[in-house]
C-alpha positions as CSV (number, residue, x, y, z in Angstrom):
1,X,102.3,117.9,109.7
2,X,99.8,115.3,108.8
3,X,98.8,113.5,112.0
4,X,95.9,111.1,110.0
5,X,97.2,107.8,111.3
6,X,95.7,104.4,112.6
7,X,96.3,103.3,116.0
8,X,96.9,99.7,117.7
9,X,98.2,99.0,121.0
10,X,100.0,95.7,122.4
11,X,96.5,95.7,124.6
12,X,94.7,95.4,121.7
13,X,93.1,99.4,121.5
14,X,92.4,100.1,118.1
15,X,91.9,103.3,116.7
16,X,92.2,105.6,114.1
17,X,93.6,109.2,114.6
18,X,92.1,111.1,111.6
19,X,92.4,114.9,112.2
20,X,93.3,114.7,115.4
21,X,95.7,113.3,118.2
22,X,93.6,112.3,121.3
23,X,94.6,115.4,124.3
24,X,92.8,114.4,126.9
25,X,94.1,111.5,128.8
26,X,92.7,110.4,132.0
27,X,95.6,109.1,135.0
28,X,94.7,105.5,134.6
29,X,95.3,105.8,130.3
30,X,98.4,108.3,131.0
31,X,100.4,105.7,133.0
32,X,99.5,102.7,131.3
33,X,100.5,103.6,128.2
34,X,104.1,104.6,129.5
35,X,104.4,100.6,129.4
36,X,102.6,99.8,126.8
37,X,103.8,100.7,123.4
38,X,101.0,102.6,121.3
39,X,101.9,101.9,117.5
40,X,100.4,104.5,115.0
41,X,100.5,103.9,111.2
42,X,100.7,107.0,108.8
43,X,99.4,107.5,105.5
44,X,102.7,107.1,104.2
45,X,103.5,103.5,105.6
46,X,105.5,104.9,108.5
47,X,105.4,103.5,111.9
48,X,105.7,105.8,115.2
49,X,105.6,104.9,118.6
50,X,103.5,107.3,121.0
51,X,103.3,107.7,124.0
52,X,101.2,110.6,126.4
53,X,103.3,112.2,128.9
54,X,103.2,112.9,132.2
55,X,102.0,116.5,133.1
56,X,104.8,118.3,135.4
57,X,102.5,118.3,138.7
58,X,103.2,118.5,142.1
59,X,102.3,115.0,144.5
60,X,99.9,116.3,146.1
61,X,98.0,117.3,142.1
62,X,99.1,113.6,141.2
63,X,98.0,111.9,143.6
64,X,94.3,113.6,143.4
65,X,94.5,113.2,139.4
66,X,95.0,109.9,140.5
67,X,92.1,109.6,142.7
68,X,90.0,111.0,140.3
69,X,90.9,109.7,137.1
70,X,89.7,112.8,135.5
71,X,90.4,113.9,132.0
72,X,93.6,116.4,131.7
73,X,95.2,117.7,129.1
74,X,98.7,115.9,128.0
75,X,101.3,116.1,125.5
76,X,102.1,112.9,123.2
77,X,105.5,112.4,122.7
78,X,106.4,110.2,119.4
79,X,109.4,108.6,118.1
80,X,110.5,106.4,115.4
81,X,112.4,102.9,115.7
82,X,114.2,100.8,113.3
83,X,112.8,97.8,114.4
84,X,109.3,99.1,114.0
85,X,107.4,98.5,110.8
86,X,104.5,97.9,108.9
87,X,104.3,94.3,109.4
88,X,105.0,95.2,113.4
89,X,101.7,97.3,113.2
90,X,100.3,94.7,111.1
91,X,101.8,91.8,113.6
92,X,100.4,94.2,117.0
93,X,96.6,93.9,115.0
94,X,96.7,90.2,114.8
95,X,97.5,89.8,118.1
96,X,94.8,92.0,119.5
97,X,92.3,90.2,117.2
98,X,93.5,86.5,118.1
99,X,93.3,87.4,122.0
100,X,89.6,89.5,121.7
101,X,86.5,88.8,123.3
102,X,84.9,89.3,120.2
103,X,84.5,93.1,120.7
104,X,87.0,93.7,117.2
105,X,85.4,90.9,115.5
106,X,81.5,91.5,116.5
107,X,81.0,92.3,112.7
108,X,83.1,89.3,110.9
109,X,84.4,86.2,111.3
110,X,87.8,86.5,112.9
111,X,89.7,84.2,110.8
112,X,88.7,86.4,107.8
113,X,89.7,89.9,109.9
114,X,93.1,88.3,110.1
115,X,93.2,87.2,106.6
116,X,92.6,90.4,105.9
117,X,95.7,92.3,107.7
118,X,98.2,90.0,106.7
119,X,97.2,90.4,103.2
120,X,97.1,94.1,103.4
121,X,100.1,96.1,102.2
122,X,99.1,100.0,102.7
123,X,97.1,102.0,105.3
124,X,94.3,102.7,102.6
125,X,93.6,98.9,102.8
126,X,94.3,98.9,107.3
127,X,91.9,102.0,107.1
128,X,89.0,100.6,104.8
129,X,89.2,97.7,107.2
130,X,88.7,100.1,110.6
131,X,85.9,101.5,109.4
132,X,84.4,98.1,108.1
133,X,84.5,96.5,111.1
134,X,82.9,99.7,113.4
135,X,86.5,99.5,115.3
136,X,86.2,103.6,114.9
């Protein structure tokens, strides 16, 4: 299965998931994105939800993982929604550009960034616009 996809987060992580789906997670990463829904685009226009899960672990494991914060291993779990679609993903980039510190929009002007997703309609055009912008 083809797992080339772009990534946005409602906490406005960008990035792009060519080859390869991220394993390592550290705690801190792990349990915030249980809350916070991780969008991924694919090549074909199709919008999944992931989300890293929790590793089966004793307490006392979790509780030093937590301490920690080290790097471990972990499954990501993905699933589709009806309500979730390419002008979501399109919508989540927005936001993370309009509430940046300028880190996404170091490279150019932010009104044009935005311009530029909402005229976008395929992840060639999303993609082209990653790499432009150094956001991978």
């Amino acid at each position: 299965m083809d797992r080339s996809m772009l990534v946005c987060a409602k906490d406005g992580w960008v990035d792009d998931w060519s080859g390869e789906v991220p394993k390592k997670w550290n705690f801190l990463g792990c349990v915030k994105y249980q809350r916070t829904p991780i969008y991924c685009l694919s090549r074909s226009g199709r919008v999944q939800i992931a989300k890293p899960r929790m590793p089966d672990m004793s307490w006392l494991k979790k509780t030093a993982w937590r301490i920690v914060n080290s790097s471990k291993e972990v499954e990501i779990d993905f699933s589709e929604s009806d309500s979730v679609s390419f002008e979501t993903f399109k919508n989540c980039l927005v936001g993370a550009l309009k509430a940046d510190d300028d880190l996404l929009s170091q490279n150019q002007d932010k009104g044009v960034l935005v311009e530029r997703v909402y005229s976008a309609s395929e992840y060639s055009e999303l993609r082209a616009l990653y790499h432009e912008s150094g956001w991978v």
